[in-house]
MINU-318080 format. One record per residue (C-alpha): residue in one letter; residue number from 1; x, y, z. Coordinates in steps of 0.02 Angstrom, whole numbers. Last residue first. Example, Ala and Ser with C-alpha at 12.3 -4.5 7.8 and 13.67 -1.06 7.14 Angstrom:
[site s; 2; [684; -53; 357]]
[site a; 1; [615; -225; 390]]
END
This chain:
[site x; 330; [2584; 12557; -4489]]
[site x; 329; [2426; 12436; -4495]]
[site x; 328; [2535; 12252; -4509]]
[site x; 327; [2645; 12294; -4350]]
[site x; 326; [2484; 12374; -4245]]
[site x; 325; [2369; 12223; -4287]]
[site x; 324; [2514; 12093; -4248]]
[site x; 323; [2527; 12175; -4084]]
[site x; 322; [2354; 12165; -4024]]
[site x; 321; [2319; 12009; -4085]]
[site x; 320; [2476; 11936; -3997]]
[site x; 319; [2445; 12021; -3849]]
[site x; 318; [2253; 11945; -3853]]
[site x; 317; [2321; 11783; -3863]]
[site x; 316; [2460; 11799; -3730]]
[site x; 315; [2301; 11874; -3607]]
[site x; 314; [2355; 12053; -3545]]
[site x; 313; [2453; 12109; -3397]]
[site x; 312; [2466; 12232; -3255]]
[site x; 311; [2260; 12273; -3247]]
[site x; 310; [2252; 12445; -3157]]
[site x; 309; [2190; 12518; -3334]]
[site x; 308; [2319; 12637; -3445]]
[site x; 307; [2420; 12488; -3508]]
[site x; 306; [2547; 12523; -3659]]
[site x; 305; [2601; 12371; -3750]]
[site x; 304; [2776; 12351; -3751]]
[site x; 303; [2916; 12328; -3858]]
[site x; 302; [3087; 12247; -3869]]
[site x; 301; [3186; 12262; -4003]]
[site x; 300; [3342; 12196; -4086]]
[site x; 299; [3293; 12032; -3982]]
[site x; 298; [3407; 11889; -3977]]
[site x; 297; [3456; 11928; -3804]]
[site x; 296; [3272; 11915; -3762]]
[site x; 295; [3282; 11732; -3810]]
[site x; 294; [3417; 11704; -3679]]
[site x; 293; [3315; 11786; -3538]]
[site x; 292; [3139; 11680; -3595]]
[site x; 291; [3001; 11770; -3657]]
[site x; 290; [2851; 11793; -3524]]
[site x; 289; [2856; 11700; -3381]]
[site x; 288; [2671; 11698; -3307]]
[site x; 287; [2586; 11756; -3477]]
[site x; 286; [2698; 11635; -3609]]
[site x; 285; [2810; 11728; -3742]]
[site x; 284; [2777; 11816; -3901]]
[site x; 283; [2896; 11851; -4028]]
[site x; 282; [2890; 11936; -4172]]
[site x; 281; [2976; 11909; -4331]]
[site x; 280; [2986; 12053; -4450]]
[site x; 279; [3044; 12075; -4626]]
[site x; 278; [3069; 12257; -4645]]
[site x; 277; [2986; 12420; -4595]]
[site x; 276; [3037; 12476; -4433]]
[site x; 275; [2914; 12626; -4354]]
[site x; 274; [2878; 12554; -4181]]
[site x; 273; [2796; 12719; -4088]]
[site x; 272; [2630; 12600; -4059]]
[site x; 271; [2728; 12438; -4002]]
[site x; 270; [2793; 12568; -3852]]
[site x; 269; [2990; 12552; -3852]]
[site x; 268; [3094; 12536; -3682]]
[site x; 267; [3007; 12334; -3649]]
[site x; 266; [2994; 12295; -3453]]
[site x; 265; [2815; 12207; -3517]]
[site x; 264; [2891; 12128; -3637]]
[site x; 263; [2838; 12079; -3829]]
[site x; 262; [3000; 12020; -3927]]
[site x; 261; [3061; 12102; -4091]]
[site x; 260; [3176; 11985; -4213]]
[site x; 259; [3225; 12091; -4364]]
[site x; 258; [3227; 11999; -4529]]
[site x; 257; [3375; 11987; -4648]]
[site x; 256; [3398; 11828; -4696]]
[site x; 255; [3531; 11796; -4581]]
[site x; 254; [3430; 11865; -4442]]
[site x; 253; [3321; 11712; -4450]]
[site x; 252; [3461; 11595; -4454]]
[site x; 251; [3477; 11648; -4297]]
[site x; 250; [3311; 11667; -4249]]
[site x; 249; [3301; 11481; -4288]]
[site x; 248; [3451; 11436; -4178]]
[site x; 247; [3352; 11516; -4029]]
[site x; 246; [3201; 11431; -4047]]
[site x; 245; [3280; 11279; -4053]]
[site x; 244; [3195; 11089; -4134]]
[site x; 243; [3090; 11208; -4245]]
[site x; 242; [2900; 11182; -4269]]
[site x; 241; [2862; 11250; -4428]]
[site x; 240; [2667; 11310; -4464]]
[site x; 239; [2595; 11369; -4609]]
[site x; 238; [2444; 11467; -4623]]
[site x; 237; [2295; 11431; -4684]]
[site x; 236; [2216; 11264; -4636]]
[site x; 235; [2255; 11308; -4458]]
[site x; 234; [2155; 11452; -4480]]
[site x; 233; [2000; 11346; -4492]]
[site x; 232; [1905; 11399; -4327]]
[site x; 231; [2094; 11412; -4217]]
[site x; 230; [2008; 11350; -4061]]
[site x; 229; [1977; 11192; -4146]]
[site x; 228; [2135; 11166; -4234]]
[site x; 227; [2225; 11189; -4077]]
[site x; 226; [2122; 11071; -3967]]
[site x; 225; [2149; 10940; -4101]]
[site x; 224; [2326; 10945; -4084]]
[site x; 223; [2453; 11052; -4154]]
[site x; 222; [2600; 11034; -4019]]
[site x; 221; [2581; 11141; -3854]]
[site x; 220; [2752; 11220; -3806]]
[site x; 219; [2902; 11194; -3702]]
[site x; 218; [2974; 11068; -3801]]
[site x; 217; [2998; 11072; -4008]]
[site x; 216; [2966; 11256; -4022]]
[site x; 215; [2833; 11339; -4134]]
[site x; 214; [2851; 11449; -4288]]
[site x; 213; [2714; 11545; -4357]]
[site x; 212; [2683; 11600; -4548]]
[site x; 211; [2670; 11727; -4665]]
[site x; 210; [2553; 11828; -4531]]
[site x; 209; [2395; 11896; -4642]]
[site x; 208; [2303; 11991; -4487]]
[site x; 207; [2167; 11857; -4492]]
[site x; 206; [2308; 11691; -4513]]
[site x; 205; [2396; 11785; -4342]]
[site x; 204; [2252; 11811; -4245]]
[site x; 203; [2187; 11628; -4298]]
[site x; 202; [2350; 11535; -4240]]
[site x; 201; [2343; 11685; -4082]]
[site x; 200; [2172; 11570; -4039]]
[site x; 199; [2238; 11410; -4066]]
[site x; 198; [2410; 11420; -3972]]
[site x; 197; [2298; 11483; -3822]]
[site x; 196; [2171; 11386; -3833]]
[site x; 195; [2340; 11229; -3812]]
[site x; 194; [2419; 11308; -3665]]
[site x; 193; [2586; 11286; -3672]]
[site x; 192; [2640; 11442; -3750]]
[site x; 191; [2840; 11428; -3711]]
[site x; 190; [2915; 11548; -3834]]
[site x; 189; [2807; 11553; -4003]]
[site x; 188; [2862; 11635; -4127]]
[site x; 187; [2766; 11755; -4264]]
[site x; 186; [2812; 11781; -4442]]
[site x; 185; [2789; 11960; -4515]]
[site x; 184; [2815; 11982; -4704]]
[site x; 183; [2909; 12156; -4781]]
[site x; 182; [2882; 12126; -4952]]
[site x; 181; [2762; 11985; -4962]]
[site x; 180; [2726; 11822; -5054]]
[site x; 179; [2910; 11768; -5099]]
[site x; 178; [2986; 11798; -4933]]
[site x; 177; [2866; 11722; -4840]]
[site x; 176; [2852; 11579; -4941]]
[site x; 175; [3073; 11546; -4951]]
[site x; 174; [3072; 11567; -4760]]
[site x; 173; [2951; 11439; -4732]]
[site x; 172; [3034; 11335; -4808]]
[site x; 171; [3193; 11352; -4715]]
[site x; 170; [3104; 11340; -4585]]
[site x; 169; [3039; 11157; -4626]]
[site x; 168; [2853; 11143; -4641]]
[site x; 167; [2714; 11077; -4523]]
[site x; 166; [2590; 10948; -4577]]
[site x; 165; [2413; 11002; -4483]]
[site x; 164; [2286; 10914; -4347]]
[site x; 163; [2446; 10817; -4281]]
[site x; 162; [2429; 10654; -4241]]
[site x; 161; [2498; 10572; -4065]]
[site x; 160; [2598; 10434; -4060]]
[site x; 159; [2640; 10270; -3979]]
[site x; 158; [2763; 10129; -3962]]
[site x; 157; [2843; 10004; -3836]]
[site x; 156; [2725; 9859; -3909]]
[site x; 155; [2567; 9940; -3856]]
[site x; 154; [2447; 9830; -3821]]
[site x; 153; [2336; 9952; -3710]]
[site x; 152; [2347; 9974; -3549]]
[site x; 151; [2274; 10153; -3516]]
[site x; 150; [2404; 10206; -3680]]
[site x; 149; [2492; 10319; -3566]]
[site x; 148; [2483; 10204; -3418]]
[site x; 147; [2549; 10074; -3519]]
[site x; 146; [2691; 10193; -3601]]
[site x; 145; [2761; 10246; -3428]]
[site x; 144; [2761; 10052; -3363]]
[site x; 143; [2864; 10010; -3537]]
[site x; 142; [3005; 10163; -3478]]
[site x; 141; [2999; 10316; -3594]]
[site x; 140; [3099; 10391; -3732]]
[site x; 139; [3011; 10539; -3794]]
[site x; 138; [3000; 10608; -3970]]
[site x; 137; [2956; 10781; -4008]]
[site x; 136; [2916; 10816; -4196]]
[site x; 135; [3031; 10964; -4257]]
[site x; 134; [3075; 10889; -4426]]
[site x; 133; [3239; 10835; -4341]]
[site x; 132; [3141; 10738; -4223]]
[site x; 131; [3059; 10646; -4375]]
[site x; 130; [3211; 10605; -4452]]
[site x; 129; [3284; 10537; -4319]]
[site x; 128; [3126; 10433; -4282]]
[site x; 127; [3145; 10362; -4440]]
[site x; 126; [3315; 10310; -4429]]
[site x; 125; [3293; 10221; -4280]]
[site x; 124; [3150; 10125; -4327]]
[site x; 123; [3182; 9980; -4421]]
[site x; 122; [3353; 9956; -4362]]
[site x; 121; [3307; 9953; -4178]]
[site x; 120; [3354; 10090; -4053]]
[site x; 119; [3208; 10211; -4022]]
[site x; 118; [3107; 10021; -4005]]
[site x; 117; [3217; 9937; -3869]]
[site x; 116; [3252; 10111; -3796]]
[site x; 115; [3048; 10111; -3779]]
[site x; 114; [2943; 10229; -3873]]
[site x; 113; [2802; 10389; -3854]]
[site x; 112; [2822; 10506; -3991]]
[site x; 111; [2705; 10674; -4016]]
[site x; 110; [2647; 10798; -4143]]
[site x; 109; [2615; 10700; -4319]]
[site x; 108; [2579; 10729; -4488]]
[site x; 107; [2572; 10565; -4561]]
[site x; 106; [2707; 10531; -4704]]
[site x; 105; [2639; 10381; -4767]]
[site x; 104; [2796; 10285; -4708]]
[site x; 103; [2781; 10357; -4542]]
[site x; 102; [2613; 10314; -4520]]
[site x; 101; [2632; 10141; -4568]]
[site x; 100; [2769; 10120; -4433]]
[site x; 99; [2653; 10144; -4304]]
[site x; 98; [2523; 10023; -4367]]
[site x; 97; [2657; 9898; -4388]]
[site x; 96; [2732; 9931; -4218]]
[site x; 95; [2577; 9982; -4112]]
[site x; 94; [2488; 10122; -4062]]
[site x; 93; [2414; 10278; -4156]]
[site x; 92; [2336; 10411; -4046]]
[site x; 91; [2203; 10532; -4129]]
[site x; 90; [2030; 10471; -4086]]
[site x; 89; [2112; 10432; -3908]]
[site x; 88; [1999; 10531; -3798]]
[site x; 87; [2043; 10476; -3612]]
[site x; 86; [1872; 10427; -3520]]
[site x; 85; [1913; 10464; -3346]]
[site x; 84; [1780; 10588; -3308]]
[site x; 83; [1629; 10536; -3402]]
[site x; 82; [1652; 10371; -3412]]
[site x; 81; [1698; 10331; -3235]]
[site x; 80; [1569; 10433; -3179]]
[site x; 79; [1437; 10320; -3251]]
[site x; 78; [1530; 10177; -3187]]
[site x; 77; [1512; 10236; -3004]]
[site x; 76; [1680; 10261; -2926]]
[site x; 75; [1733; 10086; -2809]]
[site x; 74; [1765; 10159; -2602]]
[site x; 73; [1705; 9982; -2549]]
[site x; 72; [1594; 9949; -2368]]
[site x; 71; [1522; 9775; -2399]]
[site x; 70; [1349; 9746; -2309]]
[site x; 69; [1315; 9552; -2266]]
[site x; 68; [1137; 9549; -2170]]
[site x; 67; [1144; 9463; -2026]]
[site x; 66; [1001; 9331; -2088]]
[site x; 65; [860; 9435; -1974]]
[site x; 64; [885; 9575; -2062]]
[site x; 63; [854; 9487; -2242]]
[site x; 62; [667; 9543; -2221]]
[site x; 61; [689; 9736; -2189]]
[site x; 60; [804; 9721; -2363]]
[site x; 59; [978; 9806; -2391]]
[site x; 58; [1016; 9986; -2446]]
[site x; 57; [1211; 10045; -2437]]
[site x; 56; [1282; 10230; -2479]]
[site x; 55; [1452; 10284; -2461]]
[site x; 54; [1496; 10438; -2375]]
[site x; 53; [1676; 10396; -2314]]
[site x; 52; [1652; 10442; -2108]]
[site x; 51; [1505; 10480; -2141]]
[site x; 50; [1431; 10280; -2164]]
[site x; 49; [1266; 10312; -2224]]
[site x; 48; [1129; 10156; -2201]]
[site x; 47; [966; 10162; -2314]]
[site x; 46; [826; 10038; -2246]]
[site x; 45; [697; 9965; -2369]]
[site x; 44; [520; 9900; -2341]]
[site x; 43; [447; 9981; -2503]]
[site x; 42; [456; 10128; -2450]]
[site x; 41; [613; 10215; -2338]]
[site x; 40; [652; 10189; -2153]]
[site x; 39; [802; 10302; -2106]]
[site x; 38; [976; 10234; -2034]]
[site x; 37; [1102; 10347; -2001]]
[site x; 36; [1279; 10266; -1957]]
[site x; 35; [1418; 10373; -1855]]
[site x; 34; [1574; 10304; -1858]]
[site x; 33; [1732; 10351; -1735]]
[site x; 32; [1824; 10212; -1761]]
[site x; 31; [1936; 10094; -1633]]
[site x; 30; [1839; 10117; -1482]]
[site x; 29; [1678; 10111; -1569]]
[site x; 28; [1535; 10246; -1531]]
[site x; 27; [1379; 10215; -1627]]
[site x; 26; [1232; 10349; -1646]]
[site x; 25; [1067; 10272; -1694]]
[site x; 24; [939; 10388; -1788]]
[site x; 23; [763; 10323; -1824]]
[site x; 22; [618; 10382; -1928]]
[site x; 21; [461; 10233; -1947]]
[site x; 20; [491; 10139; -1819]]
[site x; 19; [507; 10285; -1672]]
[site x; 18; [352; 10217; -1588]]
[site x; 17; [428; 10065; -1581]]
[site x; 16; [597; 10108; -1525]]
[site x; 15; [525; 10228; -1389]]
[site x; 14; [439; 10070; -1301]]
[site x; 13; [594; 9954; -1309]]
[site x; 12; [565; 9795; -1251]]
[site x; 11; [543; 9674; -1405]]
[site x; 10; [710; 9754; -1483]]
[site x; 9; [745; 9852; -1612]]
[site x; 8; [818; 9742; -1749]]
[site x; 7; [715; 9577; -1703]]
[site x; 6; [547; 9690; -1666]]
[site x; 5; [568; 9767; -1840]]
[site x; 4; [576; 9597; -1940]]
[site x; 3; [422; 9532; -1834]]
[site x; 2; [314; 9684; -1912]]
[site x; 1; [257; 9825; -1810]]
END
């Protein structure tokens, strides 16, 4: 045994010695309850484990005699730093100038982060007005909000979030519907938040020839890049209008002369006995709440797909594609 091993063990301690190579000490402190394993490893190296926060700490047999200076820290390895925390910002746009750019080029866009300072200058108030009017949800947040939003970047109290697709007005969307189809079905969205789901009834809806889809302001997942992805290129297809209320759009809906028919589960009509031939807009709500009570009262119908297994529900995507396939096959 080398001098090094005497100094940590002791020069009297028979068992010690023999026990160089593979030793376990248990230390009880009054204050903490922490248990250290030391094992000898090659290359003259010592590995201690602190299990009271598992973090790992190797110093040299040679620098033992030096009282050794071991730092206990709780810091995340980079490597899972970047793979975990790494926020994907490919379509964020920060910045007044570069902010204000895409609004004069007419950016399709899903989200807005600003100050008061910024929602209420010359330059941009109008703008933003606009924009919220078009459907495009803009949030008024505190300077600390938008740092942690933006991970710190320089900011300037503004950011936004691109949409994958321009959306159109509802009144437009009315007018194309109309004009391409006799009796067109457009499908609303009432509180889909999840993003694959929005994507996957998008490309439902563009397979079964849906004139359009309409999508709330709040309460719903904007069209980000998660949407256009799960929707494989139906995005490109179909328009889109996201409406600042749901309800006011059915309204206006029913003034043009379609018939507003909600998916429930408590529904009176099976969506296979539905025989109504007219401009239809159906609604589908979120799995865990369905369609909201005041939305329902907008319904003329509500209909229900018939379960015969045990399983109480189905998957909003796959009630959408299910439903749109019996309304555009009768």
């Amino acid at each position: 045994m080398n001098n090094s091993s005497k100094n940590f063990y002791g020069k009297n301690d028979k068992k010690r010695k023999k026990n160089a190579n593979s030793y376990s000490n248990n230390t009880n402190s009054s204050k903490k309850n922490t248990k250290y394993l030391i094992n000898s490893k090659k290359n003259d190296r010592f590995d201690i484990q602190n299990e009271s926060n598992k973090n790992n700490f190797s110093f040299n047999k040679r620098n033992l005699r030096n009282k050794p200076n071991i730092e206990l820290t709780n810091k995340v390895p980079e490597s899972y730093q970047e793979s975990s925390y790494k926020k994907n910002f490919d379509d964020w746009i920060w910045g007044k100038h570069s902010v204000f750019e895409a609004f004069v080029n007419e950016r399709a866009i899903n989200r807005i982060w600003c100050t008061s300072e910024i929602f209420s200058s010359e330059k941009f108030y109008i703008l933003l007005k606009d924009l919220k009017s078009k459907g495009v949800l803009v949030e008024e947040v505190s300077w600390n909000r938008l740092s942690q939003l933006t991970c710190g970047a320089s900011h300037q109290g503004v950011a936004l979030q691109l949409a994958s697709a321009k959306t159109i007005s509802l009144e437009d969307l009315i007018d194309f519907s109309k004009n391409n189809s006799k009796n067109p079905i457009i499908l609303a969205l009432d509180g889909i938040t999840d993003p694959h789901n929005v994507g996957a009834i998008i490309r439902s809806a563009e397979a079964f020839d849906c004139k359009g889809i309409i999508i709330p302001q709040r309460r719903s997942a904007g069209l980000t890049g998660t949407v256009a992805k799960v929707a494989a290129g139906a995005l490109e297809h179909l328009r889109v209008s996201r409406v600042v209320n749901l309800n006011r759009a059915l309204e206006a809906l029913k003034k043009k002369g379609f018939i507003i028919v909600g998916l429930s589960e408590d529904g009176l009509l099976s969506i296979s006995k539905f025989r109504e031939k007219a401009p239809l807009v159906l609604i589908v709500g979120s799995e865990d709440k369905g369609i909201s009570l005041l939305t329902q009262k907008k319904c003329d119908f509500l209909l229900r797909i018939p379960l015969k297994g045990k399983t109480s529900s189905l998957n909003a995507s796959v009630a959408a594609a299910i439903s749109i396939f019996h309304l555009t096959s009768k």
